[in-house]
N, C-alpha and C positions, 0 to 999 in steps of 0.2 A: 514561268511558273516559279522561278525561283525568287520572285518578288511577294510572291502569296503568305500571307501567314495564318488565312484563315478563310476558311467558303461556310457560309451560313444560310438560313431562311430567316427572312426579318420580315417588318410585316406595319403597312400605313395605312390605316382608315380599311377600306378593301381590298387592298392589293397587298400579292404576296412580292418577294424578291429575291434572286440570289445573291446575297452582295459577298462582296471579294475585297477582305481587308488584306493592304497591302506594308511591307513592312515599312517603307520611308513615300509616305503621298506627297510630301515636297518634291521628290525627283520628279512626277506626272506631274504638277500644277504648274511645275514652272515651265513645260513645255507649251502649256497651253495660253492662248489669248486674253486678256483682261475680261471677256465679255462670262468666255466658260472658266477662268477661274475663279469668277464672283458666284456664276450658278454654281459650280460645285463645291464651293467654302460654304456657301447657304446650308447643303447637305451635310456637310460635317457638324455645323455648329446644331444641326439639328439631331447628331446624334449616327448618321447612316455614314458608311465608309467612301470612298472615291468611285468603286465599279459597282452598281447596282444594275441586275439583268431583270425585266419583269417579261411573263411570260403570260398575261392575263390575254393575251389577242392572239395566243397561238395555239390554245387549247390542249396544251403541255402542262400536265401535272407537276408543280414547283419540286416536293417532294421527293419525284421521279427523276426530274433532270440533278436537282443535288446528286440523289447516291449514285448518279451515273457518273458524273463529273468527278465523286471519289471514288470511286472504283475504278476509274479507268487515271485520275490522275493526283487520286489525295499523297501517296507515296510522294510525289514531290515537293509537298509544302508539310505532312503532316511528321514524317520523319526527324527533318529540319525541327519543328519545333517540340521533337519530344528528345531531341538532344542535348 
């Protein structure tokens, strides 16, 4: 959590998303494989952060899992950035 600097609703063509901007996405790309560091720089240069959750096959309102997600854990990202 202490990586997080921000949880939002973003939003492609029809799909909604939770995405999770994270403060330095270099420390995550560089652990990962050439194959999934190409797919996920694709998402950046398009604009979406490194953790995108989509919740379209689960029948979980996007809206719903956000304010849960901040109310049960914005205190630790949202604190930090209003420091």
């Amino acid at each position: 959590w202490e990586d997080i600097v921000d949880i939002r609703l973003t939003h492609l063509l029809d799909q909604k998303f939770i995405s999770i901007f994270l403060k330095n996405e270099d420390d995550y790309l560089s652990q990962m494989n050439f194959l999934q560091r190409n797919a996920y720089k694709a998402n950046l240069k398009m604009g979406f952060p490194l953790v995108n959750i989509t919740l379209n096959t689960s029948g979980k309102n996007p809206k719903l899992v956000l304010n849960e997600i901040e109310n049960k854990f914005g205190h630790y990202y949202k604190e930090k950035n209003n420091s």
